[in-house]
N, C-alpha and C positions, 0 to 999 in steps of 0.2 A: 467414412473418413476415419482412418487411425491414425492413434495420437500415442505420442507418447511422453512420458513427465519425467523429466529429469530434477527430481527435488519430490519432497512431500511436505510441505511444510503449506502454514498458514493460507497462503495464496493458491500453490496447487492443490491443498485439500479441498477447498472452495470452491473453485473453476472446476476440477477434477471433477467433479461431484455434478455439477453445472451440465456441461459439457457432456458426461454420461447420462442425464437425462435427458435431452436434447437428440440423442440417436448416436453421437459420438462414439466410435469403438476406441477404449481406453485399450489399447495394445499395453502398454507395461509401466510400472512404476518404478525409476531408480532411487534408490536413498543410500549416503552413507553408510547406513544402518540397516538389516535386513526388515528390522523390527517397523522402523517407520513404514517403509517402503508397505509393509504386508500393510498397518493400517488403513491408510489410501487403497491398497488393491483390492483389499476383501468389499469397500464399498465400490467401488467401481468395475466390479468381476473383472478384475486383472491380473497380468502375474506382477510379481514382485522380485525385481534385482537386485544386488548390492554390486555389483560388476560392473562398471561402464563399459568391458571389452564385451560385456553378454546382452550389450541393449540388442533389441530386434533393429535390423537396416531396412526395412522392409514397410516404414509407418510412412504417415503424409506428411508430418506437421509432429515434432522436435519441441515441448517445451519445456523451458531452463527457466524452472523455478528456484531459485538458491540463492542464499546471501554473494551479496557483492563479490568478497574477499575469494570466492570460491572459483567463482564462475569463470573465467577466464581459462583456467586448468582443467574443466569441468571440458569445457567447448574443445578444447587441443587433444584428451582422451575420448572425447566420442567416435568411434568408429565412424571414415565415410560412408554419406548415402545419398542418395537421391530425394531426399524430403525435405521440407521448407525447417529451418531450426531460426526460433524466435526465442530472445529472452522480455521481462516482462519487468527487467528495475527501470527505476527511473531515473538513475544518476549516471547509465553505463553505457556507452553509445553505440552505436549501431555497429561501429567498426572492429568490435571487437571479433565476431565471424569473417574476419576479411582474411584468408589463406585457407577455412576452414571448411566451406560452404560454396556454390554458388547459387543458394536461394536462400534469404535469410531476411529476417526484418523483426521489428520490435511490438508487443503488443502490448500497452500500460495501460489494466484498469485504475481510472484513481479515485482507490475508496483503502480501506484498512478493513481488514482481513480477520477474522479466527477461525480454528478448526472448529469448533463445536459452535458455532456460530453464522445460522442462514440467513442468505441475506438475495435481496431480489436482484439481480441481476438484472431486470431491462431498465434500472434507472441508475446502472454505472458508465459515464464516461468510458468510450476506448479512445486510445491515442496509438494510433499506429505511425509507422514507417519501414521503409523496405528498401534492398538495396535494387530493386527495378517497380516499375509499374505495373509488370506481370504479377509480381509476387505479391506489393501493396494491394491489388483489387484482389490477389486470390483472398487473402488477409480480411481484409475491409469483408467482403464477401461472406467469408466463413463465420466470423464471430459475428456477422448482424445475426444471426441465428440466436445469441441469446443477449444482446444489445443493440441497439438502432443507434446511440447515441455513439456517434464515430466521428471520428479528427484524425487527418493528417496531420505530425508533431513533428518537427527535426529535432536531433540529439541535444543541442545545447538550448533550447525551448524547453523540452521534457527536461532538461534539469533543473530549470527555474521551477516547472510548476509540481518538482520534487520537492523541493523546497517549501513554496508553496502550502504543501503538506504536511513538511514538518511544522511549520508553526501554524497551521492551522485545526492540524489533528493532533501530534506524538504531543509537542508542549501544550496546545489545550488539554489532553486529558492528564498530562503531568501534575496540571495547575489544580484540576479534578483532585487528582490524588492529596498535593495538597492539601485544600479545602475540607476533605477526608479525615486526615488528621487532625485539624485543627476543631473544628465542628464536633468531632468526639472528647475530645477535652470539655464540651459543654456538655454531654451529655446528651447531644442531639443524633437521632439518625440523619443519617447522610438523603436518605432517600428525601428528608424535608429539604433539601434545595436545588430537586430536581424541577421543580417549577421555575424556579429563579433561573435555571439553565435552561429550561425550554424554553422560555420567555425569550431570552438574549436570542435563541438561535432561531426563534420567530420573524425575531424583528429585521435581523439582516437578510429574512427573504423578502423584506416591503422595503427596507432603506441600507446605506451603506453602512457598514461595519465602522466608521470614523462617524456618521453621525447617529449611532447607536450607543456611541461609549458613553456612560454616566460613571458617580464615584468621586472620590477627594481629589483622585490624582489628576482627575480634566480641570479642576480649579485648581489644582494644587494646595489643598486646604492641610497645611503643614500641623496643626493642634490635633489634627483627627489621624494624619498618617504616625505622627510621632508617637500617640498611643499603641496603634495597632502594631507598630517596631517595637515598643514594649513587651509587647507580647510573645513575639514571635521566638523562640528559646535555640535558632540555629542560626551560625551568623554565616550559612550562605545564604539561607532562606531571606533574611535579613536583607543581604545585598540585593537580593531575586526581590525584593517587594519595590525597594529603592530605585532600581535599575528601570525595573516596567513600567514604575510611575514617571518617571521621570520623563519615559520615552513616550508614556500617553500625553505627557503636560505638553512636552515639547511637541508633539505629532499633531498638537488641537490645537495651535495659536496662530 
């Protein structure tokens, strides 16, 4: 099976890597940048483009890895070919290949990503879609190789459970970052409240996430929030404490 990546970034370095040891032929990596592009390819013995008119036409499977804003221009400079072309966000719909392709579909692992950062693949979610049945089961098909856990998702579902992600991953580890700051003000390593975060992400695999919340803000115990607003020295952050409590108060009654 040749593949080839359109992006090198976070997600295709990951898969990329994935995917090449799994038996996958990484036929070529494109990047804006030559420089990215080689990083990706020197691990995945591939070549390295910065051309879109010098992708190979010649691969099975087309993946557009690339921010949002990109990719749409990305898909209209690909040279035609005969190979399946999927992208893998989760906000951007299927239809964006429609003029471009006629075999195309979506493949959304949903986990967060880094390049220097391995991580097991047979316990990531896929969410696919396709614009035929031939191409969905080619899909579904191909990546059970290094996932089982498969779903059929249509475009405006995969944007919900984009979403989804964002407040459950980018703003949790935001709130992380947070906590970071503030916790060093005392003097404390950060690493002491990794328990307190395993803990929380223990318990919503036994119970739900609404009957896991504890804290001032589920009583709304205003003597102890009003302190910790005292403290807090940034008046968005300020709002940000005010804002979440308010929406936990209101979310428990």
């Amino acid at each position: 099976m040749k593949v080839v990546f359109i992006g090198a970034g976070n997600l295709a370095t990951r898969l990329g890597i994935e995917l090449y040891k799994n038996g996958f032929e990484i036929q070529q990596v494109y990047s804006r940048t030559i420089q990215s592009a080689q990083l990706l390819a020197e691990k995945v013995k591939s070549e390295a483009v910065n051309n879109i008119k010098n992708v190979d036409r010649g691969a099975d499977i087309y993946i557009f890895s690339v921010k949002d804003s990109v990719l749409a221009e990305l898909i209209a400079a690909l040279p035609p070919n005969k190979g399946v072309w999927i992208h893998t966000a989760g906000s951007i719909p299927l239809s964006v290949f429609e003029g471009y392709s006629n075999n195309y579909g979506v493949v959304y692992p949903f986990q967060t990503f880094s390049k220097n950062h391995e991580i097991d693949f047979s316990k990531i979610p896929f969410f696919f879609e396709a614009n035929t049945p031939e191409v969905l089961h080619f899909l579904m098909s191909t990546f059970v190789r290094i996932s089982d856990k498969q779903m059929e998702l249509l475009s405006e579902k995969r944007r919900l459970l984009h979403l989804t992600g964002v407040f459950g991953c980018n703003f949790v580890n935001h709130m992380y970052a947070i906590s970071a700051d503030i916790v060093q003000k005392a003097g404390v390593p950060f690493e002491y409240v990794y328990p307190l975060i395993d803990e929380t992400l223990a318990k919503i695999h036994q119970m739900s996430p609404r009957e896991a919340q504890t804290g001032p803000a589920i009583r709304f115990d205003t003597e102890v929030m009003d302190k910790h607003i005292a403290l807090i020295d940034s008046d968005l952050r300020r709002s940000i404490y005010k804002l979440v409590s308010k929406d936990i108060n209101e979310s428990n009654k």
